[in-house]
MARGU-206062 format. One record per residue: residue in three letters; residue number from 1; x, y, z of N, C-alpha, C in turn. Coordinates in Angstrom, 3 decimals. Layout:
<zamis>
zami resn=ALA&resi=NUM&n_u=X&n_v=Y&n_w=Z&ca_u=X&ca_v=Y&ca_w=Z&c_u=X&c_v=Y&c_w=Z
...
</zamis>
This chain:
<zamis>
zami resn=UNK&resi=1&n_u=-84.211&n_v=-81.777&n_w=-60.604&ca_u=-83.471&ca_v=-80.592&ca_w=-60.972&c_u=-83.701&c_v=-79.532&c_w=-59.881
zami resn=UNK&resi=2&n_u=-82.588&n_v=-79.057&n_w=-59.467&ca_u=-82.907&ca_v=-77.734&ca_w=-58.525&c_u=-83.224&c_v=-76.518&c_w=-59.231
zami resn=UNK&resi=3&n_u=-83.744&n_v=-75.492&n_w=-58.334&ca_u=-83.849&ca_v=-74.250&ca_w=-58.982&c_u=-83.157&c_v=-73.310&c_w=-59.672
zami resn=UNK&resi=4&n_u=-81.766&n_v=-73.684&n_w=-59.059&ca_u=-80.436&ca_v=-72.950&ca_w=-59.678&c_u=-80.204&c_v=-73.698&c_w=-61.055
zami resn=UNK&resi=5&n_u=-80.044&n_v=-75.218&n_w=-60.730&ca_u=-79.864&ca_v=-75.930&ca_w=-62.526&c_u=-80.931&c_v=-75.294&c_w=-63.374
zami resn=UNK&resi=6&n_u=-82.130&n_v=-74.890&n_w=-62.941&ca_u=-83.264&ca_v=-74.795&ca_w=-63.690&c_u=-83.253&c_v=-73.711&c_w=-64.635
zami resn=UNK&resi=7&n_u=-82.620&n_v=-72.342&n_w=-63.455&ca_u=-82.330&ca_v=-70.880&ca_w=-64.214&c_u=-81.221&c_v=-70.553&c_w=-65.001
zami resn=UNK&resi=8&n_u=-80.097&n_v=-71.868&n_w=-64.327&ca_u=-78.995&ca_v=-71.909&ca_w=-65.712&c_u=-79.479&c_v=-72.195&c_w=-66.943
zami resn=UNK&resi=9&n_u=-80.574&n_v=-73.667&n_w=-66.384&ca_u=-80.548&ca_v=-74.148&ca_w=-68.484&c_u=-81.319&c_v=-73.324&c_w=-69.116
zami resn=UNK&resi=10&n_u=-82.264&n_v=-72.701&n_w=-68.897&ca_u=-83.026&ca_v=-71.948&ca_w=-69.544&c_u=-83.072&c_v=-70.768&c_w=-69.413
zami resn=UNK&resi=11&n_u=-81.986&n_v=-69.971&n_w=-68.811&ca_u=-81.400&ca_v=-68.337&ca_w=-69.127&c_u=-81.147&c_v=-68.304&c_w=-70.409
zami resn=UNK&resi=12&n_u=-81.952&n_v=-66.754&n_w=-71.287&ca_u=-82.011&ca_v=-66.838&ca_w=-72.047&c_u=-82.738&c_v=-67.829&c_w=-73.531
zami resn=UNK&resi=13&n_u=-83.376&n_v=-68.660&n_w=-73.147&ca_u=-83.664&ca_v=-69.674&ca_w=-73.793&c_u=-85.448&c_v=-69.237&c_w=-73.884
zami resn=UNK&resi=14&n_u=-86.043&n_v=-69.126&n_w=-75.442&ca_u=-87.487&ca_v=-69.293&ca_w=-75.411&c_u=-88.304&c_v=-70.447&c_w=-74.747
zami resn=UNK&resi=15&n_u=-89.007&n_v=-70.434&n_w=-73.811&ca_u=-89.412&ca_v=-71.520&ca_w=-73.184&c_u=-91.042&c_v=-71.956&c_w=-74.318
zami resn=UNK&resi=16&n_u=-91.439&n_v=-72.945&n_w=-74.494&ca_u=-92.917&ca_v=-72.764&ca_w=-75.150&c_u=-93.318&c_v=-74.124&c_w=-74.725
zami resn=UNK&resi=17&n_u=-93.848&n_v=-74.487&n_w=-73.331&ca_u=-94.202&ca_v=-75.857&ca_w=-73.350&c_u=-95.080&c_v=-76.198&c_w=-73.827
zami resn=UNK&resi=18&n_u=-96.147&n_v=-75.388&n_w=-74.061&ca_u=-97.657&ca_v=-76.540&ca_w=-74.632&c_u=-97.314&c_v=-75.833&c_w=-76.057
zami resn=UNK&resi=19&n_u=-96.370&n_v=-75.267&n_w=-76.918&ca_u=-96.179&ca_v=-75.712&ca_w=-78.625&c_u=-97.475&c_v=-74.392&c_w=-78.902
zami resn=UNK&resi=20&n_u=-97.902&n_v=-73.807&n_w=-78.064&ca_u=-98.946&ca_v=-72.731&ca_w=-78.825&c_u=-98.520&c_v=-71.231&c_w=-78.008
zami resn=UNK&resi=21&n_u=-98.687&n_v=-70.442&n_w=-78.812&ca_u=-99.060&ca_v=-69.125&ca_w=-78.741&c_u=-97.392&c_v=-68.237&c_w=-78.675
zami resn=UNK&resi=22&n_u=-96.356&n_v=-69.020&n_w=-78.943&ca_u=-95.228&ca_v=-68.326&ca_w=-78.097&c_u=-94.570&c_v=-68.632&c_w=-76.991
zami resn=UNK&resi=23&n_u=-93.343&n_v=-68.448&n_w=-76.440&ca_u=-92.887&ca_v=-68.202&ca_w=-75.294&c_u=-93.891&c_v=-67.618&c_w=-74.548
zami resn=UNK&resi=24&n_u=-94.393&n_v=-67.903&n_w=-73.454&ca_u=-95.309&ca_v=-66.751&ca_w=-72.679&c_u=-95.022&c_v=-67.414&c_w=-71.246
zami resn=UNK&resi=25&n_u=-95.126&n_v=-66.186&n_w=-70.107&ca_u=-94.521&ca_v=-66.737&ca_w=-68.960&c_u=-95.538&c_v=-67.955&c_w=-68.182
zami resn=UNK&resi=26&n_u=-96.688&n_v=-68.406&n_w=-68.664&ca_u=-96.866&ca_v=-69.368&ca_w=-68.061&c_u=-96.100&c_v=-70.568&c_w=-68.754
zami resn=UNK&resi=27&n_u=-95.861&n_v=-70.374&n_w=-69.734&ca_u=-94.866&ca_v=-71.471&ca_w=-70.316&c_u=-93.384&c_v=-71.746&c_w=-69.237
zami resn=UNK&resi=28&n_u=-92.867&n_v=-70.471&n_w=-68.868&ca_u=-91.718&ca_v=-71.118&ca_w=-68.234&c_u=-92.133&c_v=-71.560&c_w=-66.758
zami resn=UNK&resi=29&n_u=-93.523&n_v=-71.029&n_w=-66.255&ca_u=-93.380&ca_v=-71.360&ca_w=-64.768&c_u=-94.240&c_v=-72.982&c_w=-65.283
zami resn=UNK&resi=30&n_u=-95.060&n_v=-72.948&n_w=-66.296&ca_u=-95.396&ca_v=-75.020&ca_w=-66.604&c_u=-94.214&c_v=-75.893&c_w=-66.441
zami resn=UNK&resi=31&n_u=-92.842&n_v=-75.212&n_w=-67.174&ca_u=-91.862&ca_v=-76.115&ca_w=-67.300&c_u=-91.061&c_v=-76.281&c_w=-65.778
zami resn=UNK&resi=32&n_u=-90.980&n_v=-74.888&n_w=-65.535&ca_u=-90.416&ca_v=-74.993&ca_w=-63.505&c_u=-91.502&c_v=-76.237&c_w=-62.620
zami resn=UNK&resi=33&n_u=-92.851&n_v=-76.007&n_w=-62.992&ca_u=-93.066&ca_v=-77.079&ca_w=-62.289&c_u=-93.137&c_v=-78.626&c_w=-62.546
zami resn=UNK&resi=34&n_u=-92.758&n_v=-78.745&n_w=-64.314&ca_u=-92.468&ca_v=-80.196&ca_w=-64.168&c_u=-90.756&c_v=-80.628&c_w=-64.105
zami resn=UNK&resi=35&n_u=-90.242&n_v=-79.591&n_w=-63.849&ca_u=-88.917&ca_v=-80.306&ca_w=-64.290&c_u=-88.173&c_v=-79.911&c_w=-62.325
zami resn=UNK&resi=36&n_u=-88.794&n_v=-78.733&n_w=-61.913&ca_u=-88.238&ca_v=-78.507&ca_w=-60.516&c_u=-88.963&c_v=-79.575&c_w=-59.105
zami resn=UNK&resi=37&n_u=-90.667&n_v=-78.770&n_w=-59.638&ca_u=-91.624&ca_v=-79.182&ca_w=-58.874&c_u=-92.159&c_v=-81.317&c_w=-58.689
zami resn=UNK&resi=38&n_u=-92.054&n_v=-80.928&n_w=-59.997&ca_u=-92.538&ca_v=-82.396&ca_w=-60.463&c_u=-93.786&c_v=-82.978&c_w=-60.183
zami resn=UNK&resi=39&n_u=-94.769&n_v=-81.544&n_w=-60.059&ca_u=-96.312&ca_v=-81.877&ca_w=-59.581&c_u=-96.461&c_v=-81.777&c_w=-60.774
zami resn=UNK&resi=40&n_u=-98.127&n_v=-81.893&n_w=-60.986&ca_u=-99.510&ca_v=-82.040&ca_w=-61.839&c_u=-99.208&c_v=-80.405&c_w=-61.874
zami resn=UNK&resi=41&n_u=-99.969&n_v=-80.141&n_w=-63.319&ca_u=-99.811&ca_v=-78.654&ca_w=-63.805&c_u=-100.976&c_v=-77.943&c_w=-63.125
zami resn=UNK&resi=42&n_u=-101.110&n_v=-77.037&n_w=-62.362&ca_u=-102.332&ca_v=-76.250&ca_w=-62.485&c_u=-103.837&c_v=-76.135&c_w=-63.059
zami resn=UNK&resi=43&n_u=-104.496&n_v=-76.371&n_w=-63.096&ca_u=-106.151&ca_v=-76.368&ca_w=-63.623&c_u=-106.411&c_v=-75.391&c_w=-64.510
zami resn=UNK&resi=44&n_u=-105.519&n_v=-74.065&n_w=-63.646&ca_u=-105.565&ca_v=-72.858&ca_w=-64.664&c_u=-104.864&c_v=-72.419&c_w=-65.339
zami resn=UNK&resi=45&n_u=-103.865&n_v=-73.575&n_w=-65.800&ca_u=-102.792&ca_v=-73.250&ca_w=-66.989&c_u=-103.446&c_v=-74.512&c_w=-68.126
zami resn=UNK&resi=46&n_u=-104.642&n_v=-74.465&n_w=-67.688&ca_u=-105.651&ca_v=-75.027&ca_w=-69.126&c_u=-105.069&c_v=-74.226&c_w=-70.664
zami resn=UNK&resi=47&n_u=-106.209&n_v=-74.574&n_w=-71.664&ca_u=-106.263&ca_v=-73.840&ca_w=-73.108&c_u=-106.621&c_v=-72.281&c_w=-72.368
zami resn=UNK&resi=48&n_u=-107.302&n_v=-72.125&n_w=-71.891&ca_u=-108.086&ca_v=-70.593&ca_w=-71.566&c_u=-107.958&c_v=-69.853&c_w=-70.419
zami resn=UNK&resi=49&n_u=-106.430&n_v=-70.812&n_w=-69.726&ca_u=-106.234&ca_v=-69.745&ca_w=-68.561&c_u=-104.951&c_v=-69.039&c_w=-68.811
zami resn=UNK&resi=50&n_u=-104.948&n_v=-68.161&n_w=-68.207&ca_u=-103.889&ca_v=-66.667&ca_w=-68.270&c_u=-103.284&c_v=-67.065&c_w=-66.492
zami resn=UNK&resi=51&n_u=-102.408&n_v=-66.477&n_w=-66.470&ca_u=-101.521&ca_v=-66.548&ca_w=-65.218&c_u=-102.248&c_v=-66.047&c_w=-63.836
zami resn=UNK&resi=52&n_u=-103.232&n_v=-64.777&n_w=-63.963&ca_u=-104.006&ca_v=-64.401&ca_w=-62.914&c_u=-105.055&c_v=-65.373&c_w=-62.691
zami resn=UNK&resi=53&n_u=-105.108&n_v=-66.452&n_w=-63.561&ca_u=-106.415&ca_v=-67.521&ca_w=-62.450&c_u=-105.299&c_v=-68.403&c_w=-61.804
zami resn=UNK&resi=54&n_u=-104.024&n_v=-68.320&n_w=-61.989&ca_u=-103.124&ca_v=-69.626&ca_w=-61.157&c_u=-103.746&c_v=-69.343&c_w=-59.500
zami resn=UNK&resi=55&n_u=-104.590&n_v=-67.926&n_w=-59.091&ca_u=-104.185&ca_v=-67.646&ca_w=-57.476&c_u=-106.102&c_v=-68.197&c_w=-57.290
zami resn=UNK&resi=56&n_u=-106.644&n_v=-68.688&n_w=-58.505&ca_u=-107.901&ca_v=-68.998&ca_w=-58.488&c_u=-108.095&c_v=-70.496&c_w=-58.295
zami resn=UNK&resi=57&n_u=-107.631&n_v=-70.854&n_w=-58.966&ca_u=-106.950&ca_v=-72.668&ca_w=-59.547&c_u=-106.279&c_v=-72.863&c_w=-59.591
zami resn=UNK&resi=58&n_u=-105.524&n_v=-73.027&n_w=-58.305&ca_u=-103.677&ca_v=-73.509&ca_w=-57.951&c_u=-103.549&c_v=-75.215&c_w=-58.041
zami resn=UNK&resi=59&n_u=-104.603&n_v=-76.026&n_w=-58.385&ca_u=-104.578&ca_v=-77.165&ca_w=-58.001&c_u=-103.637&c_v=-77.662&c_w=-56.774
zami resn=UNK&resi=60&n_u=-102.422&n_v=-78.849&n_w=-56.695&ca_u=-101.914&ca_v=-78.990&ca_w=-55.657&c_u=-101.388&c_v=-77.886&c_w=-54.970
zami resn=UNK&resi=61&n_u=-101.271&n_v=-76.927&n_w=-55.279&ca_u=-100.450&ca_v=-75.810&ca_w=-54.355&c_u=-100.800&c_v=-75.088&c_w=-53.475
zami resn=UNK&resi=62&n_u=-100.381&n_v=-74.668&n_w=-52.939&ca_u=-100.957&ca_v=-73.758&ca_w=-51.503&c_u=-100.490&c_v=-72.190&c_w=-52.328
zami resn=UNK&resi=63&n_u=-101.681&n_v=-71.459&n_w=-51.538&ca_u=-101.587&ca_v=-70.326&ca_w=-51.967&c_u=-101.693&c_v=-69.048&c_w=-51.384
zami resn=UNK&resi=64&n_u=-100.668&n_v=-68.031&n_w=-51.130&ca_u=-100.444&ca_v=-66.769&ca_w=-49.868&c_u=-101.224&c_v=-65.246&c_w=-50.560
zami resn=UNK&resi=65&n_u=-102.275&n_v=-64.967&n_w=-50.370&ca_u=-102.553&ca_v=-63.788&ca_w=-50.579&c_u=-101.620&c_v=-62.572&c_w=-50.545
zami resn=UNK&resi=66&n_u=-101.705&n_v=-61.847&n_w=-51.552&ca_u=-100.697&ca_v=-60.835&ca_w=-51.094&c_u=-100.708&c_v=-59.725&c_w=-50.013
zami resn=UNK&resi=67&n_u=-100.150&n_v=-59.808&n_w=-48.769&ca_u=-101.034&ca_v=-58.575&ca_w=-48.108&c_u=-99.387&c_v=-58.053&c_w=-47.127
zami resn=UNK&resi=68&n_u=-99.681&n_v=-57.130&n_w=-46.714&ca_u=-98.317&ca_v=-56.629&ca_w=-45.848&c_u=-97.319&c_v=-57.625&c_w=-45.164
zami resn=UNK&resi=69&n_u=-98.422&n_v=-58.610&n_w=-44.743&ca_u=-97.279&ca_v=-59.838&ca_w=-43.805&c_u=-97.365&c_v=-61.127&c_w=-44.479
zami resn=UNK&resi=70&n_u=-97.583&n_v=-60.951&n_w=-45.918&ca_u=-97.403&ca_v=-62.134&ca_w=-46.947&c_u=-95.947&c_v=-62.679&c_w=-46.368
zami resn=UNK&resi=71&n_u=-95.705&n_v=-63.856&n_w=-46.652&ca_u=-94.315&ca_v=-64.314&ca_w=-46.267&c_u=-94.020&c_v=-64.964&c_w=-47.968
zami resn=UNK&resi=72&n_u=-92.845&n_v=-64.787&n_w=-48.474&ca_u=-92.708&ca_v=-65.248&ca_w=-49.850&c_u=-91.257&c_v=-65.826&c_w=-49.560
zami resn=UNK&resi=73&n_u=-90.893&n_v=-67.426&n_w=-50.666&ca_u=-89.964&ca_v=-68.469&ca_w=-50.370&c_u=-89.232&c_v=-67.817&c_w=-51.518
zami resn=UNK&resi=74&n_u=-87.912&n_v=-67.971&n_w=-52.163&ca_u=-87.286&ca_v=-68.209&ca_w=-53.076&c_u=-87.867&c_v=-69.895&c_w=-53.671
zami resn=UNK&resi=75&n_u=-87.875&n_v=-69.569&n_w=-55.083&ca_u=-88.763&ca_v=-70.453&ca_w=-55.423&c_u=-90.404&c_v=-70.983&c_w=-55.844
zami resn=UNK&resi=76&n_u=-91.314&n_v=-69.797&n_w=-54.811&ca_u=-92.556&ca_v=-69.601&ca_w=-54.945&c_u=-92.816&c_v=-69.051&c_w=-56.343
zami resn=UNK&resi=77&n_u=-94.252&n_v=-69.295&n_w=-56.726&ca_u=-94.724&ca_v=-69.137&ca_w=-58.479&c_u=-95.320&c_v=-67.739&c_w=-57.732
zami resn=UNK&resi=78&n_u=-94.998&n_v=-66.587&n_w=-57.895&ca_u=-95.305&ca_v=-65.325&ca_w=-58.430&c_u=-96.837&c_v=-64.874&c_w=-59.083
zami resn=UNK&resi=79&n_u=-97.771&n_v=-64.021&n_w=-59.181&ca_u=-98.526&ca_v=-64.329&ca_w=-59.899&c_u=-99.200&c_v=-62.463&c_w=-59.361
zami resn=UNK&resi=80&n_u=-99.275&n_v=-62.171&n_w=-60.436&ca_u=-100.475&ca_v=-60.739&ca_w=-60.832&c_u=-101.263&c_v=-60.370&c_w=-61.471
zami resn=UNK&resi=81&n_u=-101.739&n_v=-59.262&n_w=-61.336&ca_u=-103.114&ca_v=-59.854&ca_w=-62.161&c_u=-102.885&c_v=-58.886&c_w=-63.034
zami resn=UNK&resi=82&n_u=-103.777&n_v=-58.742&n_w=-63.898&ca_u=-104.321&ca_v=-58.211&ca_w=-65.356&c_u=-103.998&c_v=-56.845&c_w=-65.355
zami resn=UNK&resi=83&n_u=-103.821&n_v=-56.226&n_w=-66.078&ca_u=-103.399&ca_v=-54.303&ca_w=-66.199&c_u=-104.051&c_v=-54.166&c_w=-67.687
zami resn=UNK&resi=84&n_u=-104.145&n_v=-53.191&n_w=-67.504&ca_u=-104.772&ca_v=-52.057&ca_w=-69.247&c_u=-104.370&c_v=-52.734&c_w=-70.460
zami resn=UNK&resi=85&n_u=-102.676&n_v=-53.114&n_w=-70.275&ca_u=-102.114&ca_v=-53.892&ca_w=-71.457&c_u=-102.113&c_v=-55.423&c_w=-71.614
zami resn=UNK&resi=86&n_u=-102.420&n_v=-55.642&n_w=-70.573&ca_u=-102.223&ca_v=-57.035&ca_w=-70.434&c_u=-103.366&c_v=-58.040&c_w=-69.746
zami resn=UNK&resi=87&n_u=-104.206&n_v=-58.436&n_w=-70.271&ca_u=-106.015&ca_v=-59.233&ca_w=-69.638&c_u=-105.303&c_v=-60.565&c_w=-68.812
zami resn=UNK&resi=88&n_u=-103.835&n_v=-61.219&n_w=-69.332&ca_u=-103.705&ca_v=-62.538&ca_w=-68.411&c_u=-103.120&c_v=-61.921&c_w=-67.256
zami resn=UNK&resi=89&n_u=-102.674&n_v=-61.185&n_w=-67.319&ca_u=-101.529&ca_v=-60.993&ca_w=-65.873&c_u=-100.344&c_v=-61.526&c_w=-66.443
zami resn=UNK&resi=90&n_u=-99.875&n_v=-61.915&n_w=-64.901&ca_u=-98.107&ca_v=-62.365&ca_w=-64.958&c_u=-97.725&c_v=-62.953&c_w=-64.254
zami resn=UNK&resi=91&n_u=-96.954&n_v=-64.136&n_w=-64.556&ca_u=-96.163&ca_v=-64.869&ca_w=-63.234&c_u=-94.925&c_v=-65.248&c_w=-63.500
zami resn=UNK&resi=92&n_u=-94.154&n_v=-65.023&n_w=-62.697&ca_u=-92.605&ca_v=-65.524&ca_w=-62.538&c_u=-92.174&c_v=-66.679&c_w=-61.188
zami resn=UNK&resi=93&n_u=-90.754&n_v=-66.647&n_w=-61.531&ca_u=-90.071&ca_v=-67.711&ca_w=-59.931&c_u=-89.452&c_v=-66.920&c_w=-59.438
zami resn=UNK&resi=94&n_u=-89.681&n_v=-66.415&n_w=-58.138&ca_u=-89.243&ca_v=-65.984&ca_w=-57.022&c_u=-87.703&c_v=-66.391&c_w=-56.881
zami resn=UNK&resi=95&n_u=-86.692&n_v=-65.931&n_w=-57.688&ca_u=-85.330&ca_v=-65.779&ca_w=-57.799&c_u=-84.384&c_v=-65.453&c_w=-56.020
zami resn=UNK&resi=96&n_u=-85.097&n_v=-64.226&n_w=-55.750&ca_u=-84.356&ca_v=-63.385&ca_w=-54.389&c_u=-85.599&c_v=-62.290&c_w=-54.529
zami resn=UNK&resi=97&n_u=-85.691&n_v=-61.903&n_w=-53.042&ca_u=-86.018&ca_v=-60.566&ca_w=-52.246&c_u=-85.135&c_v=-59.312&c_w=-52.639
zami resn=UNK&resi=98&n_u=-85.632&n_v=-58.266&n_w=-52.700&ca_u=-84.735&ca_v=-57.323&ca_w=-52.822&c_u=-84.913&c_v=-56.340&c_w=-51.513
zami resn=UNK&resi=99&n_u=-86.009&n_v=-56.054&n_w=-51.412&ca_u=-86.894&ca_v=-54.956&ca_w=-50.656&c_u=-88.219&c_v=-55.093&c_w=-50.486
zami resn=UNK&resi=100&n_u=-88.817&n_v=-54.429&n_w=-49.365&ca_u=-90.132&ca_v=-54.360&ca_w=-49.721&c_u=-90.776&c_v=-54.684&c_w=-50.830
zami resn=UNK&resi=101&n_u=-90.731&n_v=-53.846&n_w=-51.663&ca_u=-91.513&ca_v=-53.856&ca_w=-52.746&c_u=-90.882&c_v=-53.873&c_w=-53.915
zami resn=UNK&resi=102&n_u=-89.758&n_v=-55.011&n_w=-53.847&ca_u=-88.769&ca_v=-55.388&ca_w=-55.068&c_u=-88.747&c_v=-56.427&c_w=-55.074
zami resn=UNK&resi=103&n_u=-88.579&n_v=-57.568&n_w=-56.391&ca_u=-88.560&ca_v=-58.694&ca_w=-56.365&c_u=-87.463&c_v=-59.380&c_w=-57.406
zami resn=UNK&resi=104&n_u=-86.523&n_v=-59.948&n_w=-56.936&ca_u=-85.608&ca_v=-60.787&ca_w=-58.069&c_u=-86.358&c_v=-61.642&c_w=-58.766
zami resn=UNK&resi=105&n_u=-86.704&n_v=-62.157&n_w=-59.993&ca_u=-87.403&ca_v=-63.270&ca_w=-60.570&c_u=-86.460&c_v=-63.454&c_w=-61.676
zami resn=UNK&resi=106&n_u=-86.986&n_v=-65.141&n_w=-62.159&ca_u=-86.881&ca_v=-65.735&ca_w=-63.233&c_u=-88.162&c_v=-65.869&c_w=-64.304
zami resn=UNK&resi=107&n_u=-87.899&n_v=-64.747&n_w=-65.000&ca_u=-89.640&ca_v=-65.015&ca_w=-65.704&c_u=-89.247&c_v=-64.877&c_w=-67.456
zami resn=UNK&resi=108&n_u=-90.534&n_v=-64.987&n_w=-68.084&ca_u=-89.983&ca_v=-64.723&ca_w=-69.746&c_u=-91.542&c_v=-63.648&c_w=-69.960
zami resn=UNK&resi=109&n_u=-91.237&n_v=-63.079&n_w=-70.492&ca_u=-92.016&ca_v=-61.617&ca_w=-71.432&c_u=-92.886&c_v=-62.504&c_w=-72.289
zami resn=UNK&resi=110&n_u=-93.780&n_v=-62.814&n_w=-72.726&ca_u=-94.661&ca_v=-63.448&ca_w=-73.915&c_u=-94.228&c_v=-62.142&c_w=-75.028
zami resn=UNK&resi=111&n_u=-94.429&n_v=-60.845&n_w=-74.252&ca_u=-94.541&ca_v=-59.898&ca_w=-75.675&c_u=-92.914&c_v=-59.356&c_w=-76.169
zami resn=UNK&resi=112&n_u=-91.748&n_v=-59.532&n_w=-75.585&ca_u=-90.606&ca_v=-59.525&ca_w=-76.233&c_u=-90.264&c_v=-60.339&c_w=-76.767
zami resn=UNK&resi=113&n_u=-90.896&n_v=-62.072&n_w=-75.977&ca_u=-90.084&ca_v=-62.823&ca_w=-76.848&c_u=-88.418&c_v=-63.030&c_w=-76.748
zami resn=UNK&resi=114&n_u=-88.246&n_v=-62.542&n_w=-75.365&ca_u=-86.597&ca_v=-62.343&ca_w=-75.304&c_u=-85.900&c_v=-63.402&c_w=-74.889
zami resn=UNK&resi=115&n_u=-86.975&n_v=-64.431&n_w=-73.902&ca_u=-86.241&ca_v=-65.864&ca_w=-73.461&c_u=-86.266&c_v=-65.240&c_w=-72.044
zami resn=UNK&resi=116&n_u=-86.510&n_v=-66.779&n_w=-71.514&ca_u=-86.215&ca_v=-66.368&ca_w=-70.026&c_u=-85.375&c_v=-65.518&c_w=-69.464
zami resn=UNK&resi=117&n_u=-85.143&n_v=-64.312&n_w=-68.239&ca_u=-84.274&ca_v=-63.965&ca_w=-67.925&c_u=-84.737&c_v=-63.484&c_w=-66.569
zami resn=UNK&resi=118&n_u=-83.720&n_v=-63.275&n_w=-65.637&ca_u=-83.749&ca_v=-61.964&ca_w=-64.078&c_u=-83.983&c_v=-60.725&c_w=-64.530
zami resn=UNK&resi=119&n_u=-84.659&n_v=-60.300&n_w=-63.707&ca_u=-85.494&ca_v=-59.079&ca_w=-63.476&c_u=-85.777&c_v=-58.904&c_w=-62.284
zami resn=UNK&resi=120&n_u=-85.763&n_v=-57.265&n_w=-62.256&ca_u=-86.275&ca_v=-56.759&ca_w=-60.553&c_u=-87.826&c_v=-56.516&c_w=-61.332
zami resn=UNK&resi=121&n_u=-89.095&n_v=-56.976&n_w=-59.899&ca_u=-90.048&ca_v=-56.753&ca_w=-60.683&c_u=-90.533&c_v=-56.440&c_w=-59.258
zami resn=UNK&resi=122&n_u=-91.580&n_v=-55.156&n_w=-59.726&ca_u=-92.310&ca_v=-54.525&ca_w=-58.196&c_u=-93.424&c_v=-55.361&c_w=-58.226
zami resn=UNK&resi=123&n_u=-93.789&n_v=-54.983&n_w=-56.900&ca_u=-95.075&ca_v=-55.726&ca_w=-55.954&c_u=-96.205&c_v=-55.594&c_w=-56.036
zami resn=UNK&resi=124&n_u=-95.680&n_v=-54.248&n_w=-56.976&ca_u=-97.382&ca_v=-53.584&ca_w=-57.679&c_u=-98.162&c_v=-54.684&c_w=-57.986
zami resn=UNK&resi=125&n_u=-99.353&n_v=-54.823&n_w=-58.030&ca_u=-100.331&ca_v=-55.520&ca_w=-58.931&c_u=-100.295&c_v=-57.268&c_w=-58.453
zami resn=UNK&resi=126&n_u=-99.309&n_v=-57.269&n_w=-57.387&ca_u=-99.098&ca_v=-58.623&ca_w=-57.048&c_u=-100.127&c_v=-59.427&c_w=-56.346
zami resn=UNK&resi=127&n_u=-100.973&n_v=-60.258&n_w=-56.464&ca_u=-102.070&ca_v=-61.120&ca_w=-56.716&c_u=-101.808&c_v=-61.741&c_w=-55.053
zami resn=UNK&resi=128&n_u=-99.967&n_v=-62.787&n_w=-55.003&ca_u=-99.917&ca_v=-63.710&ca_w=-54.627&c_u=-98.830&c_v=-64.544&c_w=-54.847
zami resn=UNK&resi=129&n_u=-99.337&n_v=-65.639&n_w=-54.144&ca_u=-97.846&ca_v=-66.571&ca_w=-54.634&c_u=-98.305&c_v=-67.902&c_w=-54.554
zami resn=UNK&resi=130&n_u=-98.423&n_v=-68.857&n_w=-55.417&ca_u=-98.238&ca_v=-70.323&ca_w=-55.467&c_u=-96.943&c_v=-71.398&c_w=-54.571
zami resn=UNK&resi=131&n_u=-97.268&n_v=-72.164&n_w=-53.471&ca_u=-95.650&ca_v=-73.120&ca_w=-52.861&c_u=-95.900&c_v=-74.238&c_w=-52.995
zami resn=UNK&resi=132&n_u=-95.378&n_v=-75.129&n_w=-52.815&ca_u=-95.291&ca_v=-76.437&ca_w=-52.368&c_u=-94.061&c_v=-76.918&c_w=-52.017
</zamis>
C-alpha cells in the first residue's frame, strides 16, 4: 500500500490497532507501518510505551534528531515529546512541509477521538523523526 492509498482509507476513520485504550496516535502510525512500511513494530510501541520513546526505541528505523539542519521525508514517523497535558507525547506521518516550522501530517488525537485526519502541526516540541 502506498502512502496516499494509506491516508485515503483511513481519513477520518478511528484507527485502534492493539484493541486497547482507544484510537491513540500510536495506533495509526502501528498501522502505517504494517500496512505502508511492512517492518516489525517498534520496541517502544510495547504495553508501556507512549510515542516519545519511538526516538528512544526505533527498532529497525533510523532516526534524525531534531535540530536546524534536520532533513525530514514525506512519509517519515514524526515524534514529540511529552507537554504539561500530555506524559506520551505525539507522533504523526509526515503528509507535506509547509515552512520552517509547519508541518502537514496524517495523525489521529487519542483525546478527541475524531479519526485520523491532516493537520498543520508546529515544530514546537519536535523530538525527531523515525525513516526507513
Amino acid at each position: 500500500m502506498t502512502l496516499t492509498t494509506f491516508m485515503r482509507t483511513y481519513k477520518g476513520q478511528n484507527v485502534d490497532f492493539d484493541g486497547t485504550g482507544g484510537a491513540q496516535c500510536v495506533d495509526l502510525v502501528r498501522q502505517y507501518i504494517k500496512d505502508v512500511k511492512d517492518l516489525p513494530q517498534p520496541p517502544a510501541l510495547g504495553v508501556n510505551g507512549g510515542a516519545k520513546d519511538l526516538i528512544k526505541k526505533p527498532g529497525v528505523f533510523n532516526v534524525t534528531l531534531n535540530s536546524a539542519d534536520a532533513d525530514y521525508s514525506v512519509g517519515d514517523i514524526l515524534v514529540w515529546g511529552p507537554t504539561k497535558t500530555n506524559k506520551y507525547g505525539h507522533t504523526a506521518i509526515l503528509a507535506g512541509i509547509y515552512n520552517t516550522k509547519y508541518f502537514w501530517v496524517f495523525e489521529q488525537n487519542g483525546f478527541k477521538q475524531n479519526g485520523a485526519q491532516y493537520e498543520l502541526r508546529s515544530r514546537e516540541g519536535l523530538l525527531g523523526c523515525l525513516w526507513k
